[in-house]
N, C-alpha and C positions, 0 to 999 in steps of 0.2 A: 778604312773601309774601301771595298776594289766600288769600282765605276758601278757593276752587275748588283752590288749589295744595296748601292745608293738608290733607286730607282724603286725600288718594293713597295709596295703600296701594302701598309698595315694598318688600317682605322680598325676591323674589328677581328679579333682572335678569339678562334672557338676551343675552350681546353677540353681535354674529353681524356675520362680515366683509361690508363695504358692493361689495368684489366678485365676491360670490358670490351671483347671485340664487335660485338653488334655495334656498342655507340660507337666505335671507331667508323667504323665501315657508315654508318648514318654522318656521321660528321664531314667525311671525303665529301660526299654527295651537299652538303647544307651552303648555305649563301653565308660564306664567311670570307677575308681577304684571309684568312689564315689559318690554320689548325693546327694546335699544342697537345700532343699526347704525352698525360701528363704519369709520369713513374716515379711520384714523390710524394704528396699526401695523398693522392686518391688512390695511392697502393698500399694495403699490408703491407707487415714485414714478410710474412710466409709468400708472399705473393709476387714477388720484386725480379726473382727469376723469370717464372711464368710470365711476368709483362712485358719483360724484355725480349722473350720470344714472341708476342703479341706484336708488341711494338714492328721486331724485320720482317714478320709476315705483313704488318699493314702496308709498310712501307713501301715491299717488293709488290705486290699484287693490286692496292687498292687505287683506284685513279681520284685523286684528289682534285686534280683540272690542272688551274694556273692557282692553285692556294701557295702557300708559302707554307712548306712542312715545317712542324719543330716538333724536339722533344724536350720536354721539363725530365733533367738530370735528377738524383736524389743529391742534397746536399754534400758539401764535401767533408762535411766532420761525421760523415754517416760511413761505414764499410762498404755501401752500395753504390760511390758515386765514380770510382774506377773502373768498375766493371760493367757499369751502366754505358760508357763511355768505348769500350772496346768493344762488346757483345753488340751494341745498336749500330758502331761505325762500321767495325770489320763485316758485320752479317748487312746492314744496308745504306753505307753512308753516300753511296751515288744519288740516291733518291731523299737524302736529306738535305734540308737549306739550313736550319740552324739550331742549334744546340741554348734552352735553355738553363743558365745557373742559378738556382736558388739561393739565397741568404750571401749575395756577393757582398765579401763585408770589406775585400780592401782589393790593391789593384795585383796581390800576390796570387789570388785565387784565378783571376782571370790569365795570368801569364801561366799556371798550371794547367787550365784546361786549353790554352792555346798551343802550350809544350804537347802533350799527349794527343792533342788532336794533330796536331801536324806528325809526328812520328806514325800515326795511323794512316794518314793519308798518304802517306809517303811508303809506305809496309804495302796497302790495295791500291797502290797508282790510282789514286781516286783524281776523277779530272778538274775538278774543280776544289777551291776552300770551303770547308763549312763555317757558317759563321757563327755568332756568339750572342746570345742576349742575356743583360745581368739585370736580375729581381733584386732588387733594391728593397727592401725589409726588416731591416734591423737597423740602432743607431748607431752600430758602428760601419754599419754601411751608407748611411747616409754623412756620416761624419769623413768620410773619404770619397764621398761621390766624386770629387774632382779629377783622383789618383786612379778612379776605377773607370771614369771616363774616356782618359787620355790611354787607358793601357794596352792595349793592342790593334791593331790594322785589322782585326776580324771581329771587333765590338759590334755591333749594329745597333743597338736597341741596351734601352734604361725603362723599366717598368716597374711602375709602384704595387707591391704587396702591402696593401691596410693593415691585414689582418695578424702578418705575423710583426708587421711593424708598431702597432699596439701595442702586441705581447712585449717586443722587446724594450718599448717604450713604459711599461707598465701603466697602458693608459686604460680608462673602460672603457670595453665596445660590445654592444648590444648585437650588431647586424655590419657585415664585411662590407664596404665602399659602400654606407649610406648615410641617412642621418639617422642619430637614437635622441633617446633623454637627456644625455649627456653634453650635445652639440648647445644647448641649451644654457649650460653652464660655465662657458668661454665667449667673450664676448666676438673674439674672433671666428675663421674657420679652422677647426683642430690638422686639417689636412695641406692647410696653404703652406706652410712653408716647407714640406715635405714634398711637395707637388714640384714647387717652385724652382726648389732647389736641384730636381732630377732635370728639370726642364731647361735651365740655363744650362748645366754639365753637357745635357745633350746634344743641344744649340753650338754649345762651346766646340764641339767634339764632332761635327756632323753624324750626329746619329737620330735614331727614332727615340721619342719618349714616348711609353703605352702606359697610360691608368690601369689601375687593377679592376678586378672583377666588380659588379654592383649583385648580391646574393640575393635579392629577394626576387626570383625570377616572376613574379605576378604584380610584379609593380613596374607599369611599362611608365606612368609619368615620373617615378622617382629616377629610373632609370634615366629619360631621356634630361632630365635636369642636371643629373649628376655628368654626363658624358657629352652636354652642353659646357658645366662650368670648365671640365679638363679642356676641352677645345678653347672654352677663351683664355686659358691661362697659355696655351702651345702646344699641348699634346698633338701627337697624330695619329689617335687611335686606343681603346680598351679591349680590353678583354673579356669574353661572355663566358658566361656557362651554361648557357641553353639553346638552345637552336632558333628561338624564338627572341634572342635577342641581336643578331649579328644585322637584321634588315634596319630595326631601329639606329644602332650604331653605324653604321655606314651613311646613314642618312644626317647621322648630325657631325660625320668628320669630312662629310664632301661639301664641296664649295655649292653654294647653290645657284640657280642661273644669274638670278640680279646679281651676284659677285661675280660668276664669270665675264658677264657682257657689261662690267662696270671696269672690271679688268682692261678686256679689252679693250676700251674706250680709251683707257689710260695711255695703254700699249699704244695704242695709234697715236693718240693726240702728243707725245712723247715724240716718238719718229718722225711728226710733220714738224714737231719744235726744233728739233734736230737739224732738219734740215734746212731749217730758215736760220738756224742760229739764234734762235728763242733759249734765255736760261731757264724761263720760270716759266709755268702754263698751269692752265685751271679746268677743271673736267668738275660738270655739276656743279660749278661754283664751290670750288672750293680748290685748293692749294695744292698741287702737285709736286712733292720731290723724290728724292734719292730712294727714300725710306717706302715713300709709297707707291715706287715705280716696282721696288724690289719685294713689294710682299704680294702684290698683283702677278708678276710673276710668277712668284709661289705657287697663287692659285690658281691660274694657266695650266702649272707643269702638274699639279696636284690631280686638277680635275680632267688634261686627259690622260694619268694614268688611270683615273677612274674611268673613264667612258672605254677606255682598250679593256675593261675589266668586266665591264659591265654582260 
């Protein structure tokens, strides 16, 4: 990942279907860090053309601010996911940040879309890379997270799919990223080791891990629980599907003041150890090292990309 790809601030991503131009043009204008125009399940098959041309008109015209553009590709075992890939780069890939993949199920998929994207960029002197984020949704993509991880310099982003990871899982589910009946009957959480496991890969790999959608858009406490637990588990960010949900999400992937000025305090009381040749120091009674110098930073560098955003 180049230096420009590392610095994104992605806590909430608003998807919005690639054929519907109204909600497009609503979504540029909405309080999201990002916006997914999506040309894969919320499109027909009759329809797949037509969004793709939705899709360069949005791109070229609509002013999005500082979001981070993407597009959700159609899968690659589908006949739409080549031409998805030329018709959106060649007609507006200057004005794209990244290219979402659907159902990445090993690191062969990612070095295909990284192949054809570079031969496009390189065809339109495009000035920059586009980069890459893989939906993680099936268990054979989870079973290679490591491989799909490490696989290309234009990876950015690992983000969990519930819904089709179920299906592939043959697991029940009532309702997409929440809880049902079913939660009930594991004594564990059905989603932790899938969560977990996107989460180390992407840690591993300096990339972003983004939770998938929460579907019941009228459940703003389910909502903010569920996008509470990804935050403590490492995520940096979910994905919404209402416009009504990107303010709640931002609010619970940003640091909040007592962390920042608890940070701070670190930070400094660190620098003054430093300088007297202090190994060990204690901020609020309590123990200061390595580990806790360097996740205070984090939050430093986290929250002000968020206040440059704000």
């Amino acid at each position: 990942m180049t230096d420009q790809m590392a610095i994104r601030l992605e806590r909430s991503t608003l998807i919005v279907p690639a054929s519907r131009p109204a909600m497009i043009a609503k979504a540029a204008m909405a309080r999201a860090d990002a916006v997914c125009i999506d040309c894969e399940d919320a499109v027909a098959p009759d329809m797949k053309t037509d969004a793709r041309v939705n899709v360069v008109e949005a791109l070229n015209t609509l002013n999005f601010g500082d979001k981070l553009r993407q597009v959700r590709i159609n899968a690659l075992d589908t006949e739409y996911a080549y031409r998805d890939l030329i018709d959106i780069i060649e007609g507006a890939g200057q004005n794209l940040d990244l290219v979402v993949l659907p159902k990445a199920n090993r690191a062969a998929d990612i070095h295909f879309v990284d192949t054809l994207l570079r031969q496009i960029e390189t065809a339109c002197k495009l000035p920059r890379p586009i980069g890459i984020g893989a939906l993680i949704e099936t268990a054979e993509g989870l079973a290679h997270i490591q491989d799909i991880a490490a696989s290309s310099p234009r990876l950015e982003s690992l983000i969990f799919g519930s819904g089709d990871f179920a299906a592939s899982m043959q697991m029940p589910l009532e309702t997409i990223g929440g809880a049902d009946s079913n939660d009930r009957l594991y004594p564990g959480h059905r989603w932790h080791f899938a969560w977990q496991a996107i989460v180390v890969a992407a840690r591993a790999n300096g990339l972003r891990a983004i939770d998938g959608p929460y579907a019941d858009i009228r459940d703003s406490e389910g909502l903010d629980q569920f996008a509470r637990m990804g935050r403590a588990l490492g995520f940096d960010g979910k994905w919404c599907i209402h416009p009504s949900q990107p303010s709640l999400v931002d609010a619970v992937y940003s640091p909040t003041d007592a962390e920042y000025r608890h940070a701070q305090r670190v930070i400094e009381a660190y620098s003054v150890a430093l300088e007297k040749g202090t190994g060990a120091i204690t901020v609020d009674g309590k123990m200061v090292d390595a580990a806790n110098l360097k996740m205070c930073r984090h939050i430093l560098a986290k929250a002000e990309k968020a206040r440059a955003q704000a």
